[in-house]
GUBA-438454 format. One record per atom (N, C-alpha, C): residue number from 1; residue in three letters; atom name; x negated, y negated, z. Coordinates in Angstrom, 3 decimals. Atoms other than C-alpha are relative to their C-alpha. Example, Ala and Ser with C-alpha at 12.3 -4.5 7.8 and 13.67 -1.06 7.14 Angstrom:
BEGIN
+-----+-----+------+----------+----------+----------+
!   n ! res ! atom !        u !        v !        w !
+-----+-----+------+----------+----------+----------+
!   1 ! ala !    N !   -0.890 !    1.190 !    0.000 !
!   1 ! ala !   CA !  -12.300 !    4.500 !    7.800 !
!   1 ! ala !    C !   -0.900 !   -1.200 !    0.000 !
!   2 ! ser !    N !    0.820 !    1.190 !   -0.060 !
!   2 ! ser !   CA !  -13.670 !    1.060 !    7.140 !
!   2 ! ser !    C !    0.770 !   -1.090 !    0.730 !
+-----+-----+------+----------+----------+----------+
***
This chain:
BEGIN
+-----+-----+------+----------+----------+----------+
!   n ! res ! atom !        u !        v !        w !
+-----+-----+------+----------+----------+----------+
!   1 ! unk !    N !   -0.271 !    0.880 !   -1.101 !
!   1 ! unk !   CA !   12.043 !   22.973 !   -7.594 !
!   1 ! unk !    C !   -0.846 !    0.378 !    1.214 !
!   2 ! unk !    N !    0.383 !    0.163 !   -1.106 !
!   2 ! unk !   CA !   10.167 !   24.705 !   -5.231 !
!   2 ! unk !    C !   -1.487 !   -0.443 !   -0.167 !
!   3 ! unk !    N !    1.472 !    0.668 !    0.453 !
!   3 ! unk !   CA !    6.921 !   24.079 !   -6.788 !
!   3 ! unk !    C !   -0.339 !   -1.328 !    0.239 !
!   4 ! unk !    N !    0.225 !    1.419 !   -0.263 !
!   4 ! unk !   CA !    7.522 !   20.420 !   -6.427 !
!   4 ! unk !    C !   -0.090 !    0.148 !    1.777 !
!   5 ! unk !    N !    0.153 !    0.650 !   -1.271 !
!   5 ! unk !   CA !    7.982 !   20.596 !   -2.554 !
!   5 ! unk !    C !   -1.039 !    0.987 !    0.609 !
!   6 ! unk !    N !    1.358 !   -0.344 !   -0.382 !
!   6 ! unk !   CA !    5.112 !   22.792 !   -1.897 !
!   6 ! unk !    C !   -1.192 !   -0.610 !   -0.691 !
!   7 ! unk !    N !    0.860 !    0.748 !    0.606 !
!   7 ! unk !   CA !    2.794 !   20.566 !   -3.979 !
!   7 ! unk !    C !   -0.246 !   -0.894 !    1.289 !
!   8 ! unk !    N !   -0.200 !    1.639 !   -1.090 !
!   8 ! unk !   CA !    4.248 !   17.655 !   -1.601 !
!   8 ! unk !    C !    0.387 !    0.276 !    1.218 !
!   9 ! unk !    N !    0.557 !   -0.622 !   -1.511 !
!   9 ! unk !   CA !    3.717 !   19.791 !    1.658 !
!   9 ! unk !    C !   -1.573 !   -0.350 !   -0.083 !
!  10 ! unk !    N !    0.968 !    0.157 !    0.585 !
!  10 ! unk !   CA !    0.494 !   19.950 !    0.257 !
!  10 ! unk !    C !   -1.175 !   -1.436 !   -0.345 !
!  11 ! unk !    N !    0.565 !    1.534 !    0.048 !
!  11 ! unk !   CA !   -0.330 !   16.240 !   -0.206 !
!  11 ! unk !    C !   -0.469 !   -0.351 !    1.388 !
!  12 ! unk !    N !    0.775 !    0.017 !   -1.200 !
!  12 ! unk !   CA !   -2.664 !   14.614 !    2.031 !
!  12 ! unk !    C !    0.944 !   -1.920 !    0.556 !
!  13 ! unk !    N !   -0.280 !    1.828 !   -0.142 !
!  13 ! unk !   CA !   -1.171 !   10.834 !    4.108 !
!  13 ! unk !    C !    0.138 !   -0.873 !   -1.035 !
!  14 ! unk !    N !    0.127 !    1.090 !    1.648 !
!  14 ! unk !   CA !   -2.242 !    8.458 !    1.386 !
!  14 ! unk !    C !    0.680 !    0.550 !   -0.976 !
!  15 ! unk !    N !   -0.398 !   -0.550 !    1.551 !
!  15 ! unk !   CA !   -0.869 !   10.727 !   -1.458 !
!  15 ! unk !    C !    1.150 !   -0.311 !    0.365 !
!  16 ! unk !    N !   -1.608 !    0.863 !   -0.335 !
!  16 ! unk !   CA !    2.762 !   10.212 !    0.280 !
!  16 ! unk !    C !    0.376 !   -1.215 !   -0.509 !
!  17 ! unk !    N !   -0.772 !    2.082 !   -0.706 !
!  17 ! unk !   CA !    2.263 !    6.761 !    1.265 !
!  17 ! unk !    C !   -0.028 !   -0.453 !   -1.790 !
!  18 ! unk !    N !   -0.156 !    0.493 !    1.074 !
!  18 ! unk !   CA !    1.223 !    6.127 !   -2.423 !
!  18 ! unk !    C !    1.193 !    0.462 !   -0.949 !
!  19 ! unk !    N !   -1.358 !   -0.205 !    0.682 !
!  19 ! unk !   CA !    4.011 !    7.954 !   -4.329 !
!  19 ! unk !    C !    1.433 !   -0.853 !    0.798 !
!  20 ! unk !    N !   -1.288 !    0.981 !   -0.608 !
!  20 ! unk !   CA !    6.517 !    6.168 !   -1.689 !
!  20 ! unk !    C !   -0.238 !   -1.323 !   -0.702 !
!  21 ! unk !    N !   -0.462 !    1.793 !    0.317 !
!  21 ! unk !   CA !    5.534 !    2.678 !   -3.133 !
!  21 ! unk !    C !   -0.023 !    0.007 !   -1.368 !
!  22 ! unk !    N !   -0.454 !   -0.383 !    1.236 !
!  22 ! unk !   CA !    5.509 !    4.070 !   -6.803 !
!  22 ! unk !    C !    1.106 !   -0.005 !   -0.256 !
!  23 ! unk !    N !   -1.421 !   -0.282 !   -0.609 !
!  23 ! unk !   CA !    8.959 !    4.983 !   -5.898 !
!  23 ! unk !    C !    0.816 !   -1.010 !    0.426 !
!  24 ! unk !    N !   -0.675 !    1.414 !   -0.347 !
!  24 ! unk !   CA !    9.818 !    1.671 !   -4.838 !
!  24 ! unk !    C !    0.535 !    0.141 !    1.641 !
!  25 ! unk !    N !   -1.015 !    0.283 !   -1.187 !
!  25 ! unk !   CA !   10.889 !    2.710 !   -1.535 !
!  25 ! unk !    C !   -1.227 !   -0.376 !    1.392 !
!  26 ! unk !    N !    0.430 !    1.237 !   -1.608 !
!  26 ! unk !   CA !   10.014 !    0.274 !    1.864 !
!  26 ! unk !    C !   -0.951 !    1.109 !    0.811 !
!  27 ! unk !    N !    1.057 !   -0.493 !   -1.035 !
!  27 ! unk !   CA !    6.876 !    1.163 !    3.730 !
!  27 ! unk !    C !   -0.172 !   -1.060 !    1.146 !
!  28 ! unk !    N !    0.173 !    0.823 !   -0.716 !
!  28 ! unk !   CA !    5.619 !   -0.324 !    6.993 !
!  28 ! unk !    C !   -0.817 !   -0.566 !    0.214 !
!  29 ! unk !    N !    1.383 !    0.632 !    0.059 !
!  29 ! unk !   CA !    3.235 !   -3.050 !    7.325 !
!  29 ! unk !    C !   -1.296 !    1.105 !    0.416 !
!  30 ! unk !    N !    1.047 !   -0.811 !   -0.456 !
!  30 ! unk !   CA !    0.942 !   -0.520 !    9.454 !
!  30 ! unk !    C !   -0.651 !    1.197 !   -1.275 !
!  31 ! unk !    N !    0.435 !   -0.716 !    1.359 !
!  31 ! unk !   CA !    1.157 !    2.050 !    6.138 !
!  31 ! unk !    C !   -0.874 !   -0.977 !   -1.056 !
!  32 ! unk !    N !    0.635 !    1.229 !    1.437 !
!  32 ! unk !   CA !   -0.049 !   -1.167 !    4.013 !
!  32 ! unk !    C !   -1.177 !   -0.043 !    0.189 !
!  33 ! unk !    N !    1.617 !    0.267 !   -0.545 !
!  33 ! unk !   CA !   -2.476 !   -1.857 !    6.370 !
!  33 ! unk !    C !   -1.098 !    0.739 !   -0.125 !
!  34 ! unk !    N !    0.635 !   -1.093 !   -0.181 !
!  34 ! unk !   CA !   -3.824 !    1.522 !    6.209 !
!  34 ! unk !    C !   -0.737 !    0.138 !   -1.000 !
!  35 ! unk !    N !    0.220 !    0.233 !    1.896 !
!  35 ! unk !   CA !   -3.685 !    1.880 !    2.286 !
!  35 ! unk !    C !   -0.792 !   -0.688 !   -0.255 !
!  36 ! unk !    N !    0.601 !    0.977 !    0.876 !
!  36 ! unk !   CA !   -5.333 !   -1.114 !    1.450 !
!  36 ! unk !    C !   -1.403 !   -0.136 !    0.826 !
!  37 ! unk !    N !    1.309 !   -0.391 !   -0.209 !
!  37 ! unk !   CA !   -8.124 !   -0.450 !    3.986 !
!  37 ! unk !    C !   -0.877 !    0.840 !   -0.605 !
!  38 ! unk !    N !    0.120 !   -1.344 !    1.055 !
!  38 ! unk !   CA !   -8.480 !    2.909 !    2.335 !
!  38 ! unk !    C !   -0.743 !    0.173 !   -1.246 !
!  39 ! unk !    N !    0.075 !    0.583 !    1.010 !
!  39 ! unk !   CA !   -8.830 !    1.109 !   -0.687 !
!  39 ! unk !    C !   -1.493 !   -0.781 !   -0.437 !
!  40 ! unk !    N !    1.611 !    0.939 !   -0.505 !
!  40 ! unk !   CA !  -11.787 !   -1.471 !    0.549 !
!  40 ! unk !    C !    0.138 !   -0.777 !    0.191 !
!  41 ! unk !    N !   -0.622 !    1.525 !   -0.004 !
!  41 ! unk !   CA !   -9.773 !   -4.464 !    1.354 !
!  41 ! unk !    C !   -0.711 !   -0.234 !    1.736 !
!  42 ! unk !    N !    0.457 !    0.815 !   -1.791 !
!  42 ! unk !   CA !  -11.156 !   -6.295 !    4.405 !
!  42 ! unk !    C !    1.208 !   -0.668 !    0.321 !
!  43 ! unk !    N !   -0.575 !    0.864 !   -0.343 !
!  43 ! unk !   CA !   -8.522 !   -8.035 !    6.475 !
!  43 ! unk !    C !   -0.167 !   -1.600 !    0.543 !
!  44 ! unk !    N !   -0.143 !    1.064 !   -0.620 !
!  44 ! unk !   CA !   -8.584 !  -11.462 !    7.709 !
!  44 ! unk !    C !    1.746 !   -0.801 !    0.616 !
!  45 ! unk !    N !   -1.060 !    0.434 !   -0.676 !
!  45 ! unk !   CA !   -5.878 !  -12.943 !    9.885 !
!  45 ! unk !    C !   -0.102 !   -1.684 !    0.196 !
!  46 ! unk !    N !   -0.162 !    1.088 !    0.157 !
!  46 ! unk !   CA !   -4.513 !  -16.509 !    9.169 !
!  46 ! unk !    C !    1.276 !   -0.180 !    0.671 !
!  47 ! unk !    N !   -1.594 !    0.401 !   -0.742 !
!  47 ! unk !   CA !   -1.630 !  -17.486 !   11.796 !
!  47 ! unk !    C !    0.959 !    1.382 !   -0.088 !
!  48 ! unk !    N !   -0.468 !   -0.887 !    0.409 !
!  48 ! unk !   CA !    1.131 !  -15.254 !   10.707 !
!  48 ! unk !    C !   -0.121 !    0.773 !   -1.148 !
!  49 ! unk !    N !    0.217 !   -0.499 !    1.609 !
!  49 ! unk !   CA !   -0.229 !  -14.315 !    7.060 !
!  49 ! unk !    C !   -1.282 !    0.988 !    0.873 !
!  50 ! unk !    N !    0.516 !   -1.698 !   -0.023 !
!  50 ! unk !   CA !   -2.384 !  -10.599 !    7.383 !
!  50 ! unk !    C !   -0.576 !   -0.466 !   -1.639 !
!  51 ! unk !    N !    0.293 !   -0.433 !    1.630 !
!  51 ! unk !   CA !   -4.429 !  -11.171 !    3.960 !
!  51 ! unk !    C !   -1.106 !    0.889 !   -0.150 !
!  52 ! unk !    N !    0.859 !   -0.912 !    0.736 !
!  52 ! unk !   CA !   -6.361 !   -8.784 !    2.166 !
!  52 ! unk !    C !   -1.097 !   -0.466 !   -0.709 !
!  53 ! unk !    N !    1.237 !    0.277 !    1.200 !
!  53 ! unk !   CA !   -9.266 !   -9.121 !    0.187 !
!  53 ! unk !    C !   -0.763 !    1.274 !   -0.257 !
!  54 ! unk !    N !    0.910 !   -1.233 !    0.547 !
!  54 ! unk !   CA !  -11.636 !   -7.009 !   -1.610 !
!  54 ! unk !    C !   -0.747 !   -0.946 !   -1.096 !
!  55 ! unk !    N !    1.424 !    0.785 !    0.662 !
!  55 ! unk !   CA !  -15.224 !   -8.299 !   -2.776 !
!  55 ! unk !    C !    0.408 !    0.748 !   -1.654 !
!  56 ! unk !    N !    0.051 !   -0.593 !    1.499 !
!  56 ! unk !   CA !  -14.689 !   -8.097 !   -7.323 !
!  56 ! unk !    C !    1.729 !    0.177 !   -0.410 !
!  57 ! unk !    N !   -2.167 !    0.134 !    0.466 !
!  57 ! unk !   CA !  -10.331 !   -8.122 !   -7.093 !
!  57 ! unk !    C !   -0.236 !   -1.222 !    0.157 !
!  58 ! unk !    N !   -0.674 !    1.223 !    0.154 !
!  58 ! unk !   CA !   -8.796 !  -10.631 !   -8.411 !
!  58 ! unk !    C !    0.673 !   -0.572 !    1.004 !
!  59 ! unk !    N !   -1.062 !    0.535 !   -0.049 !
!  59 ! unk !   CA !   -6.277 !  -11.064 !   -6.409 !
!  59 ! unk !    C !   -0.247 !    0.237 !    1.363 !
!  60 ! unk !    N !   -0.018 !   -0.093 !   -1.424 !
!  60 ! unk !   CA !   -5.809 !  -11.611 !   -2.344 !
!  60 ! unk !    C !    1.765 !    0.558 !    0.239 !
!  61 ! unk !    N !   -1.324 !   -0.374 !   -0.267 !
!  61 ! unk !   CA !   -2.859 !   -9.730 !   -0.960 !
!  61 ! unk !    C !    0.161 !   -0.566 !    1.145 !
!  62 ! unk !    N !   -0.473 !    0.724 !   -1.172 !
!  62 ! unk !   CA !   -0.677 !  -11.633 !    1.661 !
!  62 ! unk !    C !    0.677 !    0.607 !    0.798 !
!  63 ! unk !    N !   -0.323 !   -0.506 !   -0.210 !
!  63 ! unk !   CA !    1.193 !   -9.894 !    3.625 !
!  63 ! unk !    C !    0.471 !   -0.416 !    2.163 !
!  64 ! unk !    N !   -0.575 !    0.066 !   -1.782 !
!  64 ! unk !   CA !    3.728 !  -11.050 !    7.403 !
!  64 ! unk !    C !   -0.010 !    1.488 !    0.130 !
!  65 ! unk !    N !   -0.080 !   -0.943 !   -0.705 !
!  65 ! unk !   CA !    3.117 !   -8.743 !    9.713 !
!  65 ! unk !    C !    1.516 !    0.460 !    0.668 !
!  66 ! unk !    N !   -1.341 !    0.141 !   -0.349 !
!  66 ! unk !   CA !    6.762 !   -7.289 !   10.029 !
!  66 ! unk !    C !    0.312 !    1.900 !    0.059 !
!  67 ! unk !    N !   -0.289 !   -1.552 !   -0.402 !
!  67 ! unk !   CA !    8.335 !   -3.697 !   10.602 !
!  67 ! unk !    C !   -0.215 !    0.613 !   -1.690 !
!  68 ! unk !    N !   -0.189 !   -0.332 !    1.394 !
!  68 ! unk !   CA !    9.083 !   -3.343 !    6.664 !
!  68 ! unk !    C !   -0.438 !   -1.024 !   -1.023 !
!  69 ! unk !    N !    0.282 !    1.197 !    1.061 !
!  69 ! unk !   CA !    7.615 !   -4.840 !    3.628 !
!  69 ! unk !    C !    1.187 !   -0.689 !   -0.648 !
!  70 ! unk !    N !   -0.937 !    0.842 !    0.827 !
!  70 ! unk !   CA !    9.444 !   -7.375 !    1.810 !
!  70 ! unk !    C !   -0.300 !    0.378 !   -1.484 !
!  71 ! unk !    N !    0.402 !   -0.131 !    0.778 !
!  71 ! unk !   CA !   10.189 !   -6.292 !   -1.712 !
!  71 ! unk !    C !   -1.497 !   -0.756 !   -0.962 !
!  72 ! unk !    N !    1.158 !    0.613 !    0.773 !
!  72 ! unk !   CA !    7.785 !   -8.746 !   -3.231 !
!  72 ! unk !    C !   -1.732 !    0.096 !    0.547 !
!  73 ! unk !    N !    0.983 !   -0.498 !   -0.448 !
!  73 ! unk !   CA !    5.135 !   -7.353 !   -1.248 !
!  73 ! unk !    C !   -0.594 !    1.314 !   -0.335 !
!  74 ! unk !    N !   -0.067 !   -0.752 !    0.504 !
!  74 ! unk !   CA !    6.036 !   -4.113 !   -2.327 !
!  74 ! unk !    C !   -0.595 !   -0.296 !   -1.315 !
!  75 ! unk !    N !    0.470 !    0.085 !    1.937 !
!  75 ! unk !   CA !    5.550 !   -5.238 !   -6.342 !
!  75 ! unk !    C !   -1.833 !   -0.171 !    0.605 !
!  76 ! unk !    N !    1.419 !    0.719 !    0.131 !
!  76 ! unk !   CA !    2.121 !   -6.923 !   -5.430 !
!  76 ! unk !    C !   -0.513 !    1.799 !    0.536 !
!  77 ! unk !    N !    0.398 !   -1.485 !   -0.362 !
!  77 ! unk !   CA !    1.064 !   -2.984 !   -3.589 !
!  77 ! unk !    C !   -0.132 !    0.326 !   -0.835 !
!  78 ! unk !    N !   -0.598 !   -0.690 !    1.003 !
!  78 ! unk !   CA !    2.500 !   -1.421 !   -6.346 !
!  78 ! unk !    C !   -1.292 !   -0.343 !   -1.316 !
!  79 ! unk !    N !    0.602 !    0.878 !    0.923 !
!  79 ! unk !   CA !    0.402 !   -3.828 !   -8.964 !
!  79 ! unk !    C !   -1.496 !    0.656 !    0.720 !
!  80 ! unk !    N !    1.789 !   -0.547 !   -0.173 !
!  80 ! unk !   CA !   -3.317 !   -2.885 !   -7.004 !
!  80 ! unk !    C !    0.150 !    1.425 !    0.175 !
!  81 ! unk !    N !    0.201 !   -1.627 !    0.578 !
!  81 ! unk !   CA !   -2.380 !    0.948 !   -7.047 !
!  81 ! unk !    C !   -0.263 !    0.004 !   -1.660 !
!  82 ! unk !    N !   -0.087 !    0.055 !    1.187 !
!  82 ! unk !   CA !   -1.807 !    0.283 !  -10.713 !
!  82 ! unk !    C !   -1.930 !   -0.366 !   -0.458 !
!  83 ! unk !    N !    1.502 !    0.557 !    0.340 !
!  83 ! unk !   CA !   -5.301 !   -1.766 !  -11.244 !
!  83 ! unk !    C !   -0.717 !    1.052 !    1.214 !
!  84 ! unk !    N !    1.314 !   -1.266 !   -0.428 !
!  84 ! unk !   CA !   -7.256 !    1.305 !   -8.862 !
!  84 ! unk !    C !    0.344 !    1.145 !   -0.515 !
!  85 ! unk !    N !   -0.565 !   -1.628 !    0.415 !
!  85 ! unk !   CA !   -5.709 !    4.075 !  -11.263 !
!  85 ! unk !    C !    1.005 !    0.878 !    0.377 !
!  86 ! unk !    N !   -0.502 !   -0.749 !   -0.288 !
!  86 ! unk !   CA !   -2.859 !    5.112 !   -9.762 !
!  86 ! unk !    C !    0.827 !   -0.265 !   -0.623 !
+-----+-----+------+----------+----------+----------+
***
């Protein structure tokens, strides 16, 4: 047991933020924002929609700018850690 929490002293920002949404548990838009820059996502801002992109992904992430993600924002996170190896 202690091995695990000196590993995860040990972890750097991102390594957290990513095991927290593995984990399923609620991050804050600003962590998303961070992550998915991190990542290579360009933002663009449409009214209240925050979307993501990344030149060669499939997929555009959407994302209201709000204190806490909404689970289904969470899955879609969750889903491009998955497709960058994590």
């Amino acid at each position: 047991m202690i091995s695990n929490m000196i590993s995860y002293e040990n972890m750097g920002k991102n390594d957290k933020l990513i095991n927290k949404i593995l984990e399923n548990r609620s991050i804050s838009y600003k962590e998303a924002e961070r992550l998915l820059c991190k990542l290579g996502f360009e933002l663009e801002v449409c009214g209240s929609h925050h979307v993501f992109r990344k030149k060669g992904y499939f997929k555009n992430i959407s994302i209201k700018k709000r204190k806490q993600l909404l689970p289904y924002q969470l899955r879609d996170l969750k889903e491009v850690l998955r497709d960058h190896g994590y």
